[in-house]
C-alpha positions as CSV (number, residue, x, y, z in Angstrom):
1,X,-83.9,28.5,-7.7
2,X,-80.3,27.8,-8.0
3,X,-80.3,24.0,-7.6
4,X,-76.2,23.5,-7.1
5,X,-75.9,26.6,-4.5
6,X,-78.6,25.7,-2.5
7,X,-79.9,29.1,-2.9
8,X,-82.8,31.0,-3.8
9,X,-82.9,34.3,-6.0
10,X,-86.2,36.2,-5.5
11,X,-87.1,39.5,-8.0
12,X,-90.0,41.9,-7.0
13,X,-92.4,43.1,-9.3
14,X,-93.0,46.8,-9.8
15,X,-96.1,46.8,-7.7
16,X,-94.4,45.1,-5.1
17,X,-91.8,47.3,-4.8
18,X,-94.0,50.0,-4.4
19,X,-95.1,48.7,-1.0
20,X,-94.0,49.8,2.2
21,X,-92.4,46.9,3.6
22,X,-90.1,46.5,0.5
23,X,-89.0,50.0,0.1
24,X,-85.3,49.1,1.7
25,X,-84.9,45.6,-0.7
26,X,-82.1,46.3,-2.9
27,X,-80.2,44.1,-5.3
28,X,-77.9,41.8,-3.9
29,X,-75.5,41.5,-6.6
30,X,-71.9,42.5,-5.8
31,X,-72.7,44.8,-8.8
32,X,-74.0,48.4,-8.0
33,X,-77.4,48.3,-8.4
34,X,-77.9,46.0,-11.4
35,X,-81.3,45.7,-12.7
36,X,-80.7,42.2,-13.3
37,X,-79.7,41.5,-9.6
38,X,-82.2,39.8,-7.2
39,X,-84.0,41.7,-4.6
40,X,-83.4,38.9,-1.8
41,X,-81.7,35.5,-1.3
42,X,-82.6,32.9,0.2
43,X,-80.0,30.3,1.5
44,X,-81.8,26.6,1.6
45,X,-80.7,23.4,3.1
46,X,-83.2,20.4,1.5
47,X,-84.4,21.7,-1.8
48,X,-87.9,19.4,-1.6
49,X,-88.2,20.8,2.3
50,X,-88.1,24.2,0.1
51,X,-90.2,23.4,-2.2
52,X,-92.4,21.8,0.0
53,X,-93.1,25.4,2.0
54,X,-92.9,27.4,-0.8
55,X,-95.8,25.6,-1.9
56,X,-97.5,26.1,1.2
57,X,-97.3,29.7,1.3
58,X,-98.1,30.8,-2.0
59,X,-101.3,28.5,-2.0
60,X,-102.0,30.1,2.1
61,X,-101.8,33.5,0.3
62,X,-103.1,33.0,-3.6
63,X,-99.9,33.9,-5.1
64,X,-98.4,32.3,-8.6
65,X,-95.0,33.1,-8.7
66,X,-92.9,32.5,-11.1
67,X,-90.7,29.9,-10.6
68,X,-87.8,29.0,-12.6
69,X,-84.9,26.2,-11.8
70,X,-81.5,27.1,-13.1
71,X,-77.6,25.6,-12.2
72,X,-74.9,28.6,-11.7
73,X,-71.2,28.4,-11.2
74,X,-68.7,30.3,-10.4
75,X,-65.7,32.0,-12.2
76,X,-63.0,31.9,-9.5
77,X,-64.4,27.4,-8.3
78,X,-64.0,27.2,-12.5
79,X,-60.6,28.8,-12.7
80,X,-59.1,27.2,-9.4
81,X,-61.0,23.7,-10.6
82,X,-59.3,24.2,-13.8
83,X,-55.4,24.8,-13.0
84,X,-55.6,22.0,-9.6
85,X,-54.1,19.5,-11.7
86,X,-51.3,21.9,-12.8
87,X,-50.2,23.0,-9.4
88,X,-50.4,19.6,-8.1
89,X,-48.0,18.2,-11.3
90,X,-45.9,21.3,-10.8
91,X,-45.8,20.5,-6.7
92,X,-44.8,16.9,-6.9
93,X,-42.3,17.6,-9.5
94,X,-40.8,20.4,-7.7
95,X,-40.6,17.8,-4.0
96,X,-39.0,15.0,-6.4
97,X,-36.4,17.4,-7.7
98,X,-35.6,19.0,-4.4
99,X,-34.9,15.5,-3.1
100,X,-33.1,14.2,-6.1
101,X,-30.6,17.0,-5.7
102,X,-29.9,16.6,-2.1
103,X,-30.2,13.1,-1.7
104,X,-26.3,12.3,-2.7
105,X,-26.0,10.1,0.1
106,X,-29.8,9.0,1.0
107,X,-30.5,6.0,-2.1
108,X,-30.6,5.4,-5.6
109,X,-32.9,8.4,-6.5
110,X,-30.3,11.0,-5.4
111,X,-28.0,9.5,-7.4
112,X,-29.4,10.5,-10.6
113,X,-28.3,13.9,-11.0
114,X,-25.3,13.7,-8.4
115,X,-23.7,10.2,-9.9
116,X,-20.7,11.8,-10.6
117,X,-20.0,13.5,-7.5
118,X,-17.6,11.7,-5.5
119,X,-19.0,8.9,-2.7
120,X,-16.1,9.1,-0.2
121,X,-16.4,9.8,3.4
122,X,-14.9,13.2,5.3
123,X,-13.3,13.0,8.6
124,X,-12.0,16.0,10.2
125,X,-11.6,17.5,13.6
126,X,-15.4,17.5,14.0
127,X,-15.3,14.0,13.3
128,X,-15.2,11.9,16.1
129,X,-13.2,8.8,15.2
130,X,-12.0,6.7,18.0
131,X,-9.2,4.6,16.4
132,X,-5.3,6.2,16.9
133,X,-2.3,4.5,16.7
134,X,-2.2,2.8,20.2
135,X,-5.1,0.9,19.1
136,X,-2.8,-0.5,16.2
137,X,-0.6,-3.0,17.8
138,X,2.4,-4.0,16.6
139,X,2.9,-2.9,12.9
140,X,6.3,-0.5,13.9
141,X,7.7,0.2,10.7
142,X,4.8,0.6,8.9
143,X,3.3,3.1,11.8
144,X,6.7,5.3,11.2
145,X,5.9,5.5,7.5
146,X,2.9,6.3,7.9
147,X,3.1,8.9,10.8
148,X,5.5,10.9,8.9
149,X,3.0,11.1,6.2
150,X,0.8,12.9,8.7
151,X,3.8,14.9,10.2
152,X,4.4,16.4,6.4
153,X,0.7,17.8,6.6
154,X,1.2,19.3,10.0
155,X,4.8,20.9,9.7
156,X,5.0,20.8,5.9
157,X,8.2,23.8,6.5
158,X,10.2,21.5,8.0
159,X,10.6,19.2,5.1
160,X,10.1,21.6,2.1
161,X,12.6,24.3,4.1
162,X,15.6,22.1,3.2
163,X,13.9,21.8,-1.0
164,X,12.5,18.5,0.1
165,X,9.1,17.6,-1.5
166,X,6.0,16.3,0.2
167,X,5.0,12.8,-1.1
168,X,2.3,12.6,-3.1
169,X,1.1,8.9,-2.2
170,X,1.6,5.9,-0.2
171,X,0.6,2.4,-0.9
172,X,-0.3,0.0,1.8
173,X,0.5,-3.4,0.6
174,X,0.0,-6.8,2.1
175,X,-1.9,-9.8,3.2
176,X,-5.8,-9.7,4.5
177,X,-6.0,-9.0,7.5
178,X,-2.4,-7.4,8.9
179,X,-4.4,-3.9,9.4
180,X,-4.1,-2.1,6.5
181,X,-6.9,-0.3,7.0
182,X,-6.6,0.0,10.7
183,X,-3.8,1.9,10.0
184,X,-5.6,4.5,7.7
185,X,-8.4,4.3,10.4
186,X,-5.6,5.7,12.9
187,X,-4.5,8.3,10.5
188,X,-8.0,10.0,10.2
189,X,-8.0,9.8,14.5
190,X,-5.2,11.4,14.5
191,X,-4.3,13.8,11.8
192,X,-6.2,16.7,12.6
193,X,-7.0,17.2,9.1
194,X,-9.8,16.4,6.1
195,X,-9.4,12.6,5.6
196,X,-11.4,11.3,2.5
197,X,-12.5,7.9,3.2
198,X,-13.9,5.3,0.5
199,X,-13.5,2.1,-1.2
200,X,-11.8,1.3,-5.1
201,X,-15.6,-0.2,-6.6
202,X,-17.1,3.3,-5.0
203,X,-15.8,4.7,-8.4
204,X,-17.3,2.3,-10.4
205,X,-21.1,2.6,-12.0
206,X,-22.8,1.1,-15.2
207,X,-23.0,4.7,-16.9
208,X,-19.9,5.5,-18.9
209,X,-17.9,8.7,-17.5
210,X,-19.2,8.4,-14.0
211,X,-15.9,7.0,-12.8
212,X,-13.4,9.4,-14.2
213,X,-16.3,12.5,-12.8
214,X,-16.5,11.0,-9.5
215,X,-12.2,11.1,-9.3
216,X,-11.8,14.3,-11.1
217,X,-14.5,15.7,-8.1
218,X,-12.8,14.0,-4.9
219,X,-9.5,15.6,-5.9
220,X,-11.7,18.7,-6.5
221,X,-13.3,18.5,-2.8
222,X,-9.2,17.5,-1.7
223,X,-8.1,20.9,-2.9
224,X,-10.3,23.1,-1.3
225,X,-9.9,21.4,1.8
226,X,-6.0,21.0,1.8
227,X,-3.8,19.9,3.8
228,X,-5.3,16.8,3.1
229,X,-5.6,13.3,3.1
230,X,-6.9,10.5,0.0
231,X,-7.9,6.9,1.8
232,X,-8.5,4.6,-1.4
233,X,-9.5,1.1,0.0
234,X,-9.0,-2.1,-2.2
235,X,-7.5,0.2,-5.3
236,X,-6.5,-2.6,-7.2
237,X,-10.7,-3.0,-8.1
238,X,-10.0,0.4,-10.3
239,X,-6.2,0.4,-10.6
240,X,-5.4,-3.2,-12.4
241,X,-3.1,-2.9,-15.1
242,X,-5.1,-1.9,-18.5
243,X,-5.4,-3.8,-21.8
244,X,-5.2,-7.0,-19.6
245,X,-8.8,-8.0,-20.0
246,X,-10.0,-5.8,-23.1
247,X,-10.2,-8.7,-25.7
248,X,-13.2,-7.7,-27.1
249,X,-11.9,-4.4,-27.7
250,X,-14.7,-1.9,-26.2
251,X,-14.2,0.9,-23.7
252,X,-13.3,-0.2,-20.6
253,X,-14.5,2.3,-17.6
254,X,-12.4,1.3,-15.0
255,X,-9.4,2.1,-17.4
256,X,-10.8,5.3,-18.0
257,X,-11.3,5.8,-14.2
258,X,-7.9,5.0,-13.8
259,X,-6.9,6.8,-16.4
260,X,-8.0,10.0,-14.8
261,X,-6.6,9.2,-11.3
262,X,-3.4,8.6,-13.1
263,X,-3.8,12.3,-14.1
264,X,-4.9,14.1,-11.0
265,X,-2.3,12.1,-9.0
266,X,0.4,13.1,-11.4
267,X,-0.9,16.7,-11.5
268,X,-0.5,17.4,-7.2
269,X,1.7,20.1,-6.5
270,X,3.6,20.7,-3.1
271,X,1.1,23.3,-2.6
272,X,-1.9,21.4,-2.5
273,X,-0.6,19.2,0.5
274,X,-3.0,16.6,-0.7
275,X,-1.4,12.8,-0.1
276,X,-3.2,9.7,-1.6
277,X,-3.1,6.2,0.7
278,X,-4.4,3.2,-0.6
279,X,-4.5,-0.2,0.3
280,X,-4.4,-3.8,-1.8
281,X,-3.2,-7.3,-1.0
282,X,-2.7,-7.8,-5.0
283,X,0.3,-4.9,-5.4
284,X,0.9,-7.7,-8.1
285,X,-1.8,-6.7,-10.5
286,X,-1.8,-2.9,-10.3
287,X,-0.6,-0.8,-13.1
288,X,3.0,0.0,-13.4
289,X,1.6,3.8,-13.7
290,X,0.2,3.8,-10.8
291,X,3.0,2.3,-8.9
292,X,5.9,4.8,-10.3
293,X,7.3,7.4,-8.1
294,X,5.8,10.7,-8.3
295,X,2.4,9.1,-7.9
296,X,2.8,6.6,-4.9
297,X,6.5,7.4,-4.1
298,X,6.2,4.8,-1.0
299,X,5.3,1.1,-0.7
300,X,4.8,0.4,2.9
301,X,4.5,-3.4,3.0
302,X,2.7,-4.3,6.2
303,X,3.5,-8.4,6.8
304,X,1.8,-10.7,8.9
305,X,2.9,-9.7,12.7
306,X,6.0,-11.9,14.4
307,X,6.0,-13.5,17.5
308,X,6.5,-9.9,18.9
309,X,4.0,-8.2,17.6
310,X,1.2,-11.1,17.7
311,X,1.4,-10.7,21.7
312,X,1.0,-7.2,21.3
313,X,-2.0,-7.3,19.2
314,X,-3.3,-9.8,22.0
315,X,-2.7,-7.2,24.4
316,X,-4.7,-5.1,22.6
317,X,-7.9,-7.4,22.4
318,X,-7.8,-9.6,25.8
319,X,-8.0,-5.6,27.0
320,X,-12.3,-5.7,26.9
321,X,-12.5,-9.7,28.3
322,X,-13.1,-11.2,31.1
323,X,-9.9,-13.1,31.3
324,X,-9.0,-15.7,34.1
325,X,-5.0,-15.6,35.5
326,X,-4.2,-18.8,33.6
327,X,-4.2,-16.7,30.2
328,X,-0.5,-15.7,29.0
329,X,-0.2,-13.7,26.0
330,X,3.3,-15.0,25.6
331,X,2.0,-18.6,25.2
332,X,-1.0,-17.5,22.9
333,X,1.3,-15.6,20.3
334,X,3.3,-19.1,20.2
335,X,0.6,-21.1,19.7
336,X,-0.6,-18.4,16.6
337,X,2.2,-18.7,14.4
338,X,0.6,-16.7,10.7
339,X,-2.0,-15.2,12.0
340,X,-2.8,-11.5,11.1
341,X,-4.1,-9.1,13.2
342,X,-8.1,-10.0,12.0
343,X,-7.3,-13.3,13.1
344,X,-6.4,-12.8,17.0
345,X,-9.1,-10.7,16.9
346,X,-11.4,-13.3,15.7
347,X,-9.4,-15.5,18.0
348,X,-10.2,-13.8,21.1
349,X,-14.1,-13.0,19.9
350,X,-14.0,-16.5,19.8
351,X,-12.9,-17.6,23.1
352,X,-15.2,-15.3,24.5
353,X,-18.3,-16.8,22.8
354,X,-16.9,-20.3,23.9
355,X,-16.4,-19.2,27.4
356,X,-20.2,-17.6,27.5
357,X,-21.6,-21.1,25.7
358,X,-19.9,-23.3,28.5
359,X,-21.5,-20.7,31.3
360,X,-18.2,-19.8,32.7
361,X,-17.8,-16.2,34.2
362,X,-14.3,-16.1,32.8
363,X,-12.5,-16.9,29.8
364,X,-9.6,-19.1,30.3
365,X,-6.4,-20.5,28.6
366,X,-8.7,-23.9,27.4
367,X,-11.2,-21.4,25.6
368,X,-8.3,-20.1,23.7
369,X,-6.8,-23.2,22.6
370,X,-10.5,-24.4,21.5
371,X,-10.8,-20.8,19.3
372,X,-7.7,-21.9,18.1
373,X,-9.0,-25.2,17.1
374,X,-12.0,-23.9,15.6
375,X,-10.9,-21.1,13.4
376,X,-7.9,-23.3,12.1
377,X,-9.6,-26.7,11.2
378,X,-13.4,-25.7,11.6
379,X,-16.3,-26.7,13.8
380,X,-15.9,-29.5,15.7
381,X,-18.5,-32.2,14.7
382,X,-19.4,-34.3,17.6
383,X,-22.4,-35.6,16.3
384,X,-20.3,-36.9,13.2
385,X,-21.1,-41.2,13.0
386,X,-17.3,-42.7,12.1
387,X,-17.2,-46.6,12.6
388,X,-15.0,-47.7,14.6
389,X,-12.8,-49.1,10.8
390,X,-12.8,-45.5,10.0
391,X,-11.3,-44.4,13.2
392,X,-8.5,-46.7,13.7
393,X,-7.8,-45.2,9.9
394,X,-7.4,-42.0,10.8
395,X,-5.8,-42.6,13.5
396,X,-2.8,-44.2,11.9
397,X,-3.3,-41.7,8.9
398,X,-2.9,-39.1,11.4
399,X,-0.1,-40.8,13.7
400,X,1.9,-41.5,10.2
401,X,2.3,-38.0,9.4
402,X,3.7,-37.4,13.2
403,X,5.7,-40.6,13.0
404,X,7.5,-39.9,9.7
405,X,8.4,-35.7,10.3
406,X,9.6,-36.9,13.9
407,X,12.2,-38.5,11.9
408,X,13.5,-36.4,9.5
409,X,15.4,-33.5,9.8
410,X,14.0,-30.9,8.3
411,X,10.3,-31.6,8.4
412,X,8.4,-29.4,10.9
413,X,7.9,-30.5,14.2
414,X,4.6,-31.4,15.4
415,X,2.4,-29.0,17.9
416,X,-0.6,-31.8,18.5
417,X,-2.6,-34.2,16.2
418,X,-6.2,-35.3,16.5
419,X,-8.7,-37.2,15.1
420,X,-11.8,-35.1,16.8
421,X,-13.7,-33.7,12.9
422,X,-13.7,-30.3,12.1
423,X,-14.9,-29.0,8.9
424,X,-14.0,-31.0,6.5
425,X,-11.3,-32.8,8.2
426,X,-11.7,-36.6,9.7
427,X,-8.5,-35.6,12.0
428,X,-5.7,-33.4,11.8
429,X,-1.8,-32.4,12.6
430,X,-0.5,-29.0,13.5
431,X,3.0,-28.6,13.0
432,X,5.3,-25.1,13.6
433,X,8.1,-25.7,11.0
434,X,11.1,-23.1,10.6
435,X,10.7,-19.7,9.3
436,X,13.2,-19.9,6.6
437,X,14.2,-16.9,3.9
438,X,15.7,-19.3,1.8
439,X,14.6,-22.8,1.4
440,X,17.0,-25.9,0.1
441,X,15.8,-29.2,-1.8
442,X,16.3,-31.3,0.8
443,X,14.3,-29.2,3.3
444,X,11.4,-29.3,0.6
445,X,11.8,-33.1,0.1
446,X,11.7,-33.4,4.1
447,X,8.3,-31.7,4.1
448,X,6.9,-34.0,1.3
449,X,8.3,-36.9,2.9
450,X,6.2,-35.7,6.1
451,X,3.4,-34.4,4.2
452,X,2.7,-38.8,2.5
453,X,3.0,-40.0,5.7
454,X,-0.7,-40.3,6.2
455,X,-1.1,-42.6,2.8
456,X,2.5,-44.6,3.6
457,X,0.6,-45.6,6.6
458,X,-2.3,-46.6,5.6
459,X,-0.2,-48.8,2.9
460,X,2.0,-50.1,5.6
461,X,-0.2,-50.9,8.2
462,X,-3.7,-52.1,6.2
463,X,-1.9,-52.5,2.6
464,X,-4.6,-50.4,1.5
465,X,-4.8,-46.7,0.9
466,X,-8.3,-44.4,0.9
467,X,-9.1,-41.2,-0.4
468,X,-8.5,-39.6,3.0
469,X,-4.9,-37.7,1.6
470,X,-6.7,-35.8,-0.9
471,X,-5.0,-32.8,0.8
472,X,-1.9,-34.3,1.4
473,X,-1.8,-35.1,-2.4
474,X,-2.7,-32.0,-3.2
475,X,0.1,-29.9,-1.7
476,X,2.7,-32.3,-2.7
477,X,1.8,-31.9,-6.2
478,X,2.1,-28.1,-6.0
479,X,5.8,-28.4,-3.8
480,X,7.1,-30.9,-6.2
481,X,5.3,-28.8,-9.8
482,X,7.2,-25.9,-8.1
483,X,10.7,-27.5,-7.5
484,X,10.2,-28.1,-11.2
485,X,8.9,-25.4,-12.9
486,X,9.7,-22.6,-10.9
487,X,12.8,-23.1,-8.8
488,X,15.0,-24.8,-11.3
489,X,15.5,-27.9,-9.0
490,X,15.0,-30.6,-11.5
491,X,18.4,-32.1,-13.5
492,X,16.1,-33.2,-16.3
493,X,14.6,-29.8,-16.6
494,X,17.7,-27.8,-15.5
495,X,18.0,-24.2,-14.7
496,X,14.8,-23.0,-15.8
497,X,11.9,-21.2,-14.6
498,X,8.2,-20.9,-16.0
499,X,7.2,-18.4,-13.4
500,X,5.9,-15.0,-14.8
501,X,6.7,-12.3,-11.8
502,X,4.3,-9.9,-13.9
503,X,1.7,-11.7,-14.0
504,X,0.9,-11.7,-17.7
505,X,0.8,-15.2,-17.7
506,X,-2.3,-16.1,-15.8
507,X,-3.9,-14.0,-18.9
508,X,-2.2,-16.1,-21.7
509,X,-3.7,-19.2,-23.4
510,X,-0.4,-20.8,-24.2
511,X,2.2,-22.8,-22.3
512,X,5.9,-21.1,-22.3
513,X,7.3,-24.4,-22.8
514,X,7.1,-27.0,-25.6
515,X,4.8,-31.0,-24.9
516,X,8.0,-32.5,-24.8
517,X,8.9,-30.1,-21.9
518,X,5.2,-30.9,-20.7
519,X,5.9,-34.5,-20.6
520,X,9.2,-34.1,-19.0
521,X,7.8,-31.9,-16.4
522,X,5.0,-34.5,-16.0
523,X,7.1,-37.3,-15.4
524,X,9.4,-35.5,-12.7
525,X,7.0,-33.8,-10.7
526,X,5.5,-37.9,-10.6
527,X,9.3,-39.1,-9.8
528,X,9.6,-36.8,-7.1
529,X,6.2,-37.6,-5.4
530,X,7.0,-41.3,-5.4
531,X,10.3,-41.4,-4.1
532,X,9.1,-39.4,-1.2
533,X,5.9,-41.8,-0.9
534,X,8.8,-44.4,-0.5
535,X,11.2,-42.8,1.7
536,X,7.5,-42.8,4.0
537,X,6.9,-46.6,3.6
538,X,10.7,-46.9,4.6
539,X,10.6,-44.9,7.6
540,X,7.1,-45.9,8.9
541,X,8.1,-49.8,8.6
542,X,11.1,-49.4,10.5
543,X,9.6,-47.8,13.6
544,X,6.2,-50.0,12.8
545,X,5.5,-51.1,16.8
546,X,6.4,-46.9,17.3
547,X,3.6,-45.8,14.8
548,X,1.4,-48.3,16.5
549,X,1.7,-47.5,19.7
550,X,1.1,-43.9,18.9
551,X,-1.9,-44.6,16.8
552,X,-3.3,-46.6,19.9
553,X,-2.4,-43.6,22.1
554,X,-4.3,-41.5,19.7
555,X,-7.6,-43.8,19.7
556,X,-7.6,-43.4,23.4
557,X,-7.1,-40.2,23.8
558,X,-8.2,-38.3,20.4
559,X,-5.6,-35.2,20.8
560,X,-2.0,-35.7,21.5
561,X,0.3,-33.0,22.0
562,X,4.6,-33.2,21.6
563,X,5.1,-34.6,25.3
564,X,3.3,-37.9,23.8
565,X,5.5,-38.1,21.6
566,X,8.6,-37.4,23.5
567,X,7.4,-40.5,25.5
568,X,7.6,-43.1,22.4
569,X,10.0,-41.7,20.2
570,X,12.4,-39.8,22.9
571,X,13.7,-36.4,22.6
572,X,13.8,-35.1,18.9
573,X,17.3,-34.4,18.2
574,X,16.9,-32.1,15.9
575,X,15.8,-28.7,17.4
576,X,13.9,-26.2,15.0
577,X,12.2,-22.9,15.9
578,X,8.7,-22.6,14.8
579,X,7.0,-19.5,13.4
580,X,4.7,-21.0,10.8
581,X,1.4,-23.5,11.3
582,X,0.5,-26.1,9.2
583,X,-2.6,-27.5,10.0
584,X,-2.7,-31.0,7.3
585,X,-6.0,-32.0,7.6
586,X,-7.8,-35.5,6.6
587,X,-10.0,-34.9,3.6
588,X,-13.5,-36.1,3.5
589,X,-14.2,-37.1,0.1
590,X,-18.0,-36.5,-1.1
591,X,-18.1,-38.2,-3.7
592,X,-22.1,-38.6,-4.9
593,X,-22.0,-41.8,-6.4
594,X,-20.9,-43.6,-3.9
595,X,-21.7,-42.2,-1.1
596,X,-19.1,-43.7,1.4
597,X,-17.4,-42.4,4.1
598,X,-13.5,-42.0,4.4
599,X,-11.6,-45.2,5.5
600,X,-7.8,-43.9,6.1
């Protein structure tokens, strides 16, 4: 009896295989006739049901058997048993390794063996990318540029049929938001050609050599793929110039990274048709290297839009809102004076969301001006507890700084003022000074002047001043340190400058100028601050019942606009074209120890 088998191995004796009934039992064995091979088998289920009749029978009949108990197993179970943890090691390694090699783009664990290919993005005519260039508003010179770029990869014969050669890089340069990348979005709408998409710090990992392997295979992928285009966003996270922040004196991967684009760049051909774009808003830090011609042969600086181009852009975005008749782009790009293209576009998001929080079924010119209001100086806070001490403070703070740039000539005029907190601010004043290419002392003394106004009126009308001009300080000590130090407006310090265009000296631990410079430097940028503060006390206490009235105007009210102004002061006589905002806010100060409020 085979007790793990469940089965039952019975062997005839001699005599019993002489009988009739057992002439046709043979051996069961899947050997031929083995002498050793039982007779019959017996499958069982229970082997004490088995037992049990086995028992029965043999006493029913008077027969002894032998009986013997045994445990069999078998070659192949053994065998198969054996090697089960081998094929199963041997499976899961195989399924890891199959997904570690084609997981590039799916996680961490298919980066391991393909961390050096290259991360960037392909758009091509299977692509579909929705952006093209009459989605980028405004932007006209920098749209040329760069649709001749594409035109080179189209009809490259045209250029290289007179011996020109195709550029081999452009470099979008300036300020956040003006649609740098917008414009590279266009270009891979529109180009009809392999665009490789992806970002400076996509070059960048923790393992030594990754970097330079991930360039060294974009290019690679560029090549077979040509005509082609490079889209390198934010390159100054990989392209800074080198040795600049090495002071320990280890290997630096990012220099080595560059290193390498340096070299593929350089090494382009006119018969690759590959050009490289990239985009920074610090063209100040890259590496001279990079910047030389032959590598980016074409700075396309894209500036914050004009008046122009700002109602352009609105056209773009007021295209998907619900807009009521009373909206005029005209009036909006005035009232948006520096703001980039991100900006309008968060401007009219915002309006939007106002209109929809007020339950209005259209957005109208009021939403706008509140979006204005909001993204400029913050969110409003109604709930805010001022005293009414506080208030009339600001108030006068506020109707100070409108007072004294009414008066002066070159100080900007005012757009509104309010003492309604946002942010940070207690109250506020928007003004829309001249765009100006060139700017003379007095105009910078004008906007000082205008700029203590707040504090000179707090002096002159409570003889007490608060640390509500924390901002006001602030960028008078940078307009007057920069008169000084950088323009070469001081008599005492002469025709000198301490600005560094390279940059080199935000790295440097040392002053280029001696401590008796330093004290010099000191004591005009202080001379210059206080005879401005002065020239404020002057003007406010001459037109004292003026600043008064206006203040009072401004308690009542809370947002006053030019025509109140026109109505206490009269016409302004000196007219000045606006293109720039200034938005001069009241600081709170938070200070912890004594936890007081503001009282301008």
């Amino acid at each position: 009896i085979v007790r793990n088998t469940g089965v039952a191995k019975i062997y005839l004796t001699k005599e019993a295989l002489e009988k009739e009934e057992h002439k046709n039992a043979k051996p069961t064995s899947i050997f031929s006739m083995s002498s050793t091979a039982p007779n019959y088998r017996y499958k069982f289920g229970s082997l004490e049901y088995f037992e049990g009749q086995l028992s029965k029978i043999t006493s029913e009949n008077d027969v002894h058997p032998e009986i013997a108990y045994s445990e069999e197993s078998s070659l192949l179970s053994d065998f198969l048993i054996g090697i089960l943890p081998f094929i199963l090691l041997i499976g899961v390694w195989i399924f890891i390794m199959r997904r570690m090699s084609s997981g590039a783009g799916g996680g961490a664990g298919g980066q391991i063996f393909n961390i050096g290919k290259s991360k960037a993005r392909l758009f091509d005519q299977n692509t579909d990318v929705k952006v093209s260039f009459k989605d980028v508003a405004g932007l006209e010179g920098a749209k040329e540029e760069i649709q001749e770029i594409v035109d080179f990869l189209k009809n490259p014969d045209k250029y290289t049929s007179l011996g020109g050669k195709i550029p081999k890089g452009a470099l979008l340069v300036g300020p956040p938001g003006t649609g740098k990348t917008l414009l590279a979005k266009a270009v891979a709408g529109e180009a009809k050609v392999p665009f490789f998409s992806l970002s400076g710090s996509d070059f960048v990992e923790m393992f030594v050599g990754v970097g330079a392997s991930r360039v060294r295979d974009l290019f690679k992928q560029a090549k077979e793929k040509s005509p082609a285009i490079i889209f390198i966003d934010e390159i100054d996270a990989i392209g800074r110039a080198r040795g600049k922040n090495n002071f320990s004196g280890s290997n630096d991967e990012r220099e080595n990274t560059l290193n390498q684009l340096l070299t593929e760049m350089d090494g382009f051909g006119t018969h690759t048709n590959v050009i490289v774009l990239a985009a920074t808003n610090r063209a100040d830090v890259l590496d001279s290297a990079l910047m030389r011609a032959g590598r980016f042969d074409r700075q396309i600086f894209v500036d914050l839009p004009d008046v122009r181009e700002r109602k352009e852009i609105f056209e773009v975005h007021l295209k998907p809102l619900k807009k009521s008749k009373d909206v005029d782009t005209d009036f909006l790009s005035k009232q948006t004076p520096g703001f980039s293209g991100a900006d309008i576009a968060n401007v009219c998001n915002e309006a939007a969301l106002i209109a929809a929080r007020k339950g209005k079924k259209e957005v109208d010119k009021q939403d706008f001006l509140d979006a204005v209001d909001r993204i400029i100086g913050g969110l409003e806070k109604k709930n805010k507890i001022i005293t009414p001490d506080e208030k009339r403070a600001i108030a006068f703070h506020e109707a100070g700084h409108a007072t004294v740039s009414w008066m002066l000539e070159h100080a900007a005029p005012l757009v509104k003022v309010t003492i309604v907190p946002r942010g940070r601010s207690l109250g506020a004043a928007w003004y829309l000074p001249e765009e100006r290419l060139i700017v003379r002392p007095e105009q910078m003394l004008d906007e000082m002047c205008a700029t203590m106004g707040g504090r000179a009126a707090e002096k002159v009308i409570f003889n007490k001043i608060s640390t509500g001009a924390l901002s006001d300080l602030e960028k008078v000590t940078k307009q007057a340190r920069a008169m000084v130090t950088i323009y070469g407006l001081s008599d005492k310090i002469g025709n000198l400058t301490y600005y560094d265009s390279s940059g080199q000296s935000e790295y440097g631990f040392t002053k280029p100028y001696s401590e008796e410079t330093a004290v010099i430097i000191d004591k005009e940028i202080s001379s210059l601050i206080e005879q401005q503060y002065q020239r404020a006390i002057k003007i406010l206490e001459d037109n004292k019942d003026k600043l008064t009235q206006l203040a009072e105007v401004l308690l009542e009210k809370e947002v006053i606009f030019k025509d109140n102004l026109e109505k206490i002061f009269g016409k302004r006589p000196f007219d000045v074209e606006s293109e720039t905002l200034i938005h001069t806010p009241v600081e709170e100060n938070l200070e912890a120890e004594s936890q007081e409020k503001d009282k301008e």
